[in-house]
N, C-alpha and C positions, 0 to 999 in steps of 0.2 A: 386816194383823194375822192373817186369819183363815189367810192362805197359810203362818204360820209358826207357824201352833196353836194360837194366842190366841185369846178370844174375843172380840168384840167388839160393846159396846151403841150406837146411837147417838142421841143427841138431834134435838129439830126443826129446833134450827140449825144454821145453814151456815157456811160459811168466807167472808168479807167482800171473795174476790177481784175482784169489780166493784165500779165505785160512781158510773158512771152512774144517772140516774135511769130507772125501771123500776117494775113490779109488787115487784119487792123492796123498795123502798124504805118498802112500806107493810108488807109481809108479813115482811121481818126483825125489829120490834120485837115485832110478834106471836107470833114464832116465839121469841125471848128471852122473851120471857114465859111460854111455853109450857115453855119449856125448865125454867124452875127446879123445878117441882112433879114433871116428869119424872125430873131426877137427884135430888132429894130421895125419890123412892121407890125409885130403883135403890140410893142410898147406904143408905136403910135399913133394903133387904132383903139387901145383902150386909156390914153393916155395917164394911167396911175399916178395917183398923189404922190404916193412913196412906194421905193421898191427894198425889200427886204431878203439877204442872202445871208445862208452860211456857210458860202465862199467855196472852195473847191475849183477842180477844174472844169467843172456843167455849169458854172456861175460866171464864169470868165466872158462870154455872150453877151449876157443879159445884164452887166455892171457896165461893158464898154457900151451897149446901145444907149444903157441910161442915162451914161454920162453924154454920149452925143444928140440925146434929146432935151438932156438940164433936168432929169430926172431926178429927185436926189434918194439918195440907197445907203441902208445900213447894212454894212456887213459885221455879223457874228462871227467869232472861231473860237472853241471850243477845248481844242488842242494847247496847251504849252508852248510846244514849237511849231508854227505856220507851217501847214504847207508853201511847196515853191506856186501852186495856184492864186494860196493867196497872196502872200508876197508879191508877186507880180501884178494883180488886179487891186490891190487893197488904197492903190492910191487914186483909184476911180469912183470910189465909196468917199459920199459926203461924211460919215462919222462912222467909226468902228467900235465895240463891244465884248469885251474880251472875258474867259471865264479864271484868267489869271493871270495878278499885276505883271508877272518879265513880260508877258507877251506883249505889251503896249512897247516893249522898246525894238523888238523886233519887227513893227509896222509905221509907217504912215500916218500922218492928220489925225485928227481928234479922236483920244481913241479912252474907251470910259471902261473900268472892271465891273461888269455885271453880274458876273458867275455866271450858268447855265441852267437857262426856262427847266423846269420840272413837272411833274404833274403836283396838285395836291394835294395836301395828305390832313387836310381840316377833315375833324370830324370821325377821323380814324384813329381808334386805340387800340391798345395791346391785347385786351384780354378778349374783347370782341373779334380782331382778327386771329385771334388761333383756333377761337369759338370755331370761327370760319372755314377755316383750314384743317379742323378736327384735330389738333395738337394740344398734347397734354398740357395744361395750363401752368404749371409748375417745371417742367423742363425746359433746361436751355434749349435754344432751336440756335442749330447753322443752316445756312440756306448758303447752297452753292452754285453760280451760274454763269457762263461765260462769253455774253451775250452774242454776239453775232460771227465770230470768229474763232473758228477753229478748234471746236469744245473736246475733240477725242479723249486726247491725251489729260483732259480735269475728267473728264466721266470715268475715264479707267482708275485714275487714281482715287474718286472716292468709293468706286466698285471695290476697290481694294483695299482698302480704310472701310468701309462699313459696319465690319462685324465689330470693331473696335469702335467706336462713331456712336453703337444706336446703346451701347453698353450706358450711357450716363448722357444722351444727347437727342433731341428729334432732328430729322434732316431733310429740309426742304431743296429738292436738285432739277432745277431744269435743265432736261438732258439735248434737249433737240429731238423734235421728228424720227429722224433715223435711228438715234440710239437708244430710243424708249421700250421697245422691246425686250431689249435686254435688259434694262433696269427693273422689268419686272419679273423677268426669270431673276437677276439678282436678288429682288425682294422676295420674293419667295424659298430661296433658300438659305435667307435667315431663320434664326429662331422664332418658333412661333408668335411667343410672348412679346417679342419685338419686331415684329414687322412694321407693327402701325408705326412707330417711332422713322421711318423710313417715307417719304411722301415725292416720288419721282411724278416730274410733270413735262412734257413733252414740249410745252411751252406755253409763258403765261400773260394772259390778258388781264383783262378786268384783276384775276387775280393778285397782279403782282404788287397791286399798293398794299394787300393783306400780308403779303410774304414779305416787304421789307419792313412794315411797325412791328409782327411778328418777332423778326430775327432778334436773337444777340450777338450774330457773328455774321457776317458776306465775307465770302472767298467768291473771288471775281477776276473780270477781267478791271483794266483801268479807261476805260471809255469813258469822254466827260458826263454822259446821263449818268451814270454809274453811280459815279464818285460826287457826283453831286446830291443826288438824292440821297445817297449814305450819308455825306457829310449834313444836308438838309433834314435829318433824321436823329442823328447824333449815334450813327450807327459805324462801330468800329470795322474795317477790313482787313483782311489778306489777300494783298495784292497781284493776281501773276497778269503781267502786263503785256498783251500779245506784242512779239518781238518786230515783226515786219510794220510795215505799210510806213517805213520812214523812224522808226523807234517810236512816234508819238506818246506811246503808252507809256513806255518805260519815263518819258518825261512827266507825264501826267504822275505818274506812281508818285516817283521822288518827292514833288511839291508835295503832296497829302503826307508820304512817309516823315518829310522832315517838319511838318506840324505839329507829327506826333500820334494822327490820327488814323496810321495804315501800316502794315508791314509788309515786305515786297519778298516774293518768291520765286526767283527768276524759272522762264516758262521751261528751259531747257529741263531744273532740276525737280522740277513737279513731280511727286511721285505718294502712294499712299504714307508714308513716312510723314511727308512733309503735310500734309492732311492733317495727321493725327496732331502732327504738333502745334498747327495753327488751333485745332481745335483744345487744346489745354489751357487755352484764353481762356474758356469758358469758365473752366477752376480757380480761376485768378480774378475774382470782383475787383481788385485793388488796381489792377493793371487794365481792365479793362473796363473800370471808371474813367480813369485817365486818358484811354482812348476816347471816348465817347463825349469828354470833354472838349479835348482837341479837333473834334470833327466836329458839333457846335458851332467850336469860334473860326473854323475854314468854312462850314456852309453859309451858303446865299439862296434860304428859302425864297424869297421875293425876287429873286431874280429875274424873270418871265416880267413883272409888271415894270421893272427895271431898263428892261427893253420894251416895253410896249412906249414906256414915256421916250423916250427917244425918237420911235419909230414915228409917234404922235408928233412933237417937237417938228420932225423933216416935214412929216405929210403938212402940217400948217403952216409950213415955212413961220415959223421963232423962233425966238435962239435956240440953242440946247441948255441943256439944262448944265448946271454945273457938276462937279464933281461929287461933292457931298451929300448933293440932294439924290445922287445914283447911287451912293455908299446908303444912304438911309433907307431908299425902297428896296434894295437886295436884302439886305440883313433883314429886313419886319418880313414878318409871318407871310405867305402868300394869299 
């Protein structure tokens, strides 16, 4: 936040990414405790119009302070299945925001389908972003990436799918930091003529809105940015849904998979096999027209302006808005 000009406060708690036992185990409830009297003096030395979360257990603080100052707070989730965080805090939230319809029956008070903010992708086509990316204009492109968790196990199996892969396909793979070295000793011991067909990226920025108009295939994780922006694209996937942190993914998959617009590849059996086979989509226009349709009518490009009108709504204390009028700014263009 601070690199982009914002400022930023931060409380005694931490993020819950371990959960062996440890010194944490004793010093995180102490640090939740600590935490509330902390954001209760920040919220009311700056007394915010609205306060806006997407929930978790670092939000659990700063929803109770708001509610004991009459703050009123949107909380977002993102997830299918709530976490037990928010479950817990969600009835401290003047109105809730969900990125899909079950989950409103699993929370509390006013709760609207928004789908999940995105970036935009106005302005950006296809034939310009591969311009971009130096990819042959006329090949399919997979683009494989497994966002922020636990990528090993997808980089080996498309190391191992490759040679087969770049035969009739270009492949866009953010490997992660660590394992980019290798991906280029792997590219390199392809065939010549097909190396370019191969485009390993250690991880992408600015980049990545070129690599997903690009694609005709995401093999992924199922994180709600993910599947959102695919679906916000009309871009088909192959789903391997990281197993841990509650299943959430695996729940996330399902929803997309049973649209129509995704197929799931459980993470256990990932392997170059299952690669190659997801990548025969690509041979299949008839099939994976029909994905691309059903991802379409599951995304919520406008989603982000979807919750801004809400967020607006709390900060100026008026009603909120109704249902349909949040069904209408998800679905339009952002």
């Amino acid at each position: 936040m601070p690199a982009e000009g914002y400022p930023l406060e931060l409380l005694a708690l931490r993020s819950l990414r371990t959960v062996d036992r440890s010194v944490h185990t004793v010093l995180d409830p102490m640090r939740l405790g600590a935490s509330y009297p902390q954001a209760l003096a920040k919220l009311a030395r700056r007394r915010p119009d609205v306060v806006f979360t997407t929930g978790g257990y670092i939000a659990i603080p700063v929803v109770a302070a708001a509610a004991t100052l009459r703050i009123p707070a949107l909380m977002w989730e993102g997830n299918l299945v709530p976490g037990r965080s928010v479950r817990a805090s969600a009835r401290l939230a003047s109105a809730l925001a969900v990125s899909f319809a079950e989950t409103c029956a699993r929370l509390p008070g006013p709760c609207y389908l928004t789908g999940t903010p995105i970036r935009s992708f106005a302005g950006h086509d296809r034939a310009a972003a591969r311009a971009a990316l130096e990819l042959e204009p006329e090949t399919s492109v997979l683009f494989v990436f497994g966002g922020s968790q636990q990528v090993r196990r997808l980089n080996r199996a498309v190391w191992d799918a490759l040679p087969t892969l770049v035969e009739s396909a270009s492949v866009l793979h953010m490997t992660g930091e660590p394992a980019y070295a290798e991906a280029l000793k792997t590219r390199e011991a392809l065939p010549a003529e097909r190396r370019g067909r191969y485009k390993p990226y250690p991880f992408l920025r600015a980049e990545m809105t070129d690599a997903l108009v690009a694609a005709d295939l995401l093999v992924g994780r199922a994180g709600s940015s993910t599947l959102a922006e695919a679906s916000a694209l009309g871009l088909p996937m192959v789903v391997v849904p990281y197993p841990h942190a509650s299943a959430h993914q695996v729940a996330n998959a399902r929803a997309l998979a049973d649209a129509g617009a995704a197929k799931i590849v459980p993470d256990e059996d990932l392997d170059a096999a299952q690669i190659i086979d997801a990548a025969t989509l690509l041979a299949r226009p008839a099939d994976l027209e029909k994905m691309r349709d059903a991802a379409r009518g599951f995304g919520r490009p406008g989603a982000a302006n979807a919750v801004a009108e809400l967020v607006m709504a709390l900060a100026q204390r008026r009603p909120l808005p109704d249902a349909a009028t949040v069904e209408r700014l998800s679905r339009a263009a952002a």
